[in-house]
C-alpha positions as CSV (number, residue, x, y, z in Angstrom):
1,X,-36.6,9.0,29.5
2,X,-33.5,8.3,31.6
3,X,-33.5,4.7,30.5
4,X,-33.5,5.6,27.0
5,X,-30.2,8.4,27.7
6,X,-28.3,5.1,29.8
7,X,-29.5,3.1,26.6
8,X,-27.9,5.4,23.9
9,X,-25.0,6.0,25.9
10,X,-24.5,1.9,26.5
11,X,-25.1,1.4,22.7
12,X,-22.7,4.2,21.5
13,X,-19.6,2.8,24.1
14,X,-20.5,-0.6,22.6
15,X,-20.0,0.7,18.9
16,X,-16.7,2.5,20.0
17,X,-15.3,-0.7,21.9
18,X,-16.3,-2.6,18.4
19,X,-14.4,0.3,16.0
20,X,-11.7,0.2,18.2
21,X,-11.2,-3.7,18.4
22,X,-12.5,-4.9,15.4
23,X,-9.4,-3.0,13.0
24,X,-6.5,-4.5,15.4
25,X,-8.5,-8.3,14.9
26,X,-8.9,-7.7,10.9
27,X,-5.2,-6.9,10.8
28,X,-4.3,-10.4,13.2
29,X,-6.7,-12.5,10.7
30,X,-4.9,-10.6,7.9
31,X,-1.4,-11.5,9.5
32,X,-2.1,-15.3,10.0
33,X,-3.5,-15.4,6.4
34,X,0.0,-14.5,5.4
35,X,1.4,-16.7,7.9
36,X,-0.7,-19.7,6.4
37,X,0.0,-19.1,2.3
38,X,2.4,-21.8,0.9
39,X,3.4,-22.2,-2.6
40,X,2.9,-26.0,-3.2
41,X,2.3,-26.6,-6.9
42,X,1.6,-23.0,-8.0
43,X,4.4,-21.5,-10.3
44,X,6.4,-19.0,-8.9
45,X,4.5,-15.9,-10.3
46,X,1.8,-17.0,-9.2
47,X,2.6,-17.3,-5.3
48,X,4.1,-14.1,-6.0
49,X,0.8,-12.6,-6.3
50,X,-0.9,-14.4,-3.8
51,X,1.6,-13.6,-1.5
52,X,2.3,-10.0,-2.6
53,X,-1.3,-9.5,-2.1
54,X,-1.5,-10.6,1.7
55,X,1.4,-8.7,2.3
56,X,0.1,-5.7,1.5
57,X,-2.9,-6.5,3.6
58,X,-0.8,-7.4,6.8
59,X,0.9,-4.0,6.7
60,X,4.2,-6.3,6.9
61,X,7.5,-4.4,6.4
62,X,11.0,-4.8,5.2
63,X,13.0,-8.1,6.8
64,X,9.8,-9.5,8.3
65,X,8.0,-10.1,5.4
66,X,11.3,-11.2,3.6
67,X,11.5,-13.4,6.5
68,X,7.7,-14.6,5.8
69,X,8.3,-14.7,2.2
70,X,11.6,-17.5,2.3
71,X,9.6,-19.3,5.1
72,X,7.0,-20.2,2.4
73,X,8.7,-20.4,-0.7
74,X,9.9,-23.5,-2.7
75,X,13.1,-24.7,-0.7
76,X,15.7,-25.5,-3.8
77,X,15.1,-21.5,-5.3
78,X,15.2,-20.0,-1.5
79,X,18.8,-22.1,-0.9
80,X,19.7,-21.0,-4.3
81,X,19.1,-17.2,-3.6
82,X,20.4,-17.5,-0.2
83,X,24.2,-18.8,-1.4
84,X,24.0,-16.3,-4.2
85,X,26.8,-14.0,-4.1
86,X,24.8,-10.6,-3.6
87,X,22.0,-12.1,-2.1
88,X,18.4,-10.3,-2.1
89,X,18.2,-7.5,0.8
90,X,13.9,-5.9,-0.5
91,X,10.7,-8.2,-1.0
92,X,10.6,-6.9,-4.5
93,X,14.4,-8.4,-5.4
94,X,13.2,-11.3,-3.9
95,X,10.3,-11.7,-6.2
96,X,11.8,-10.6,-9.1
97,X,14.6,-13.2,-8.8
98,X,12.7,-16.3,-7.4
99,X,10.2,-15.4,-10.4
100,X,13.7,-15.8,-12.6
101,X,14.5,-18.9,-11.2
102,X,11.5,-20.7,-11.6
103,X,11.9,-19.9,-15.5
104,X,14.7,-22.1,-15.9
């Protein structure tokens, strides 16, 4: 009887220490997915979704993900955003315009 109550209690901490742990881990695995995305040959709208849809899964906000978002992004639209005149401040100008750009 008393090894089962020590048992119960053991397997109860266990599922606790695994609840507790395993949210913060799927949010670093969600994070370095986002981290590893690149655009290569995919058109703009479409690394826009890709991208749009890890980000919304890393729980990524404001400047950092902007910040995420240029580091991946095709380098001749990111310089020619970057000397615009009124240059993107939100994620969604940013995809909106390099979505533009790769148009024409």
């Amino acid at each position: 009887m008393f090894g089962r109550i020590i048992y119960w209690k053991i397997w109860n901490f266990l599922l606790e220490l695994k609840k507790k742990f395993s949210k913060r881990d799927e949010r670093l695995v969600k994070v370095a997915k986002l981290k590893r995305i690149e655009q290569e040959e995919k058109i703009m709208e479409e690394f826009v979704q890709e991208f749009g849809r890890a980000a919304r899964k890393s729980r990524y906000k404001r400047r950092i993900l902007v910040k995420e978002f240029k580091k991946v992004m095709n380098k001749v639209i990111r310089r020619k955003l970057i000397e615009a005149e009124r240059p993107s401040t939100s994620i969604e100008q940013w995809y909106i315009c390099t979505t533009n750009l790769d148009r024409y």
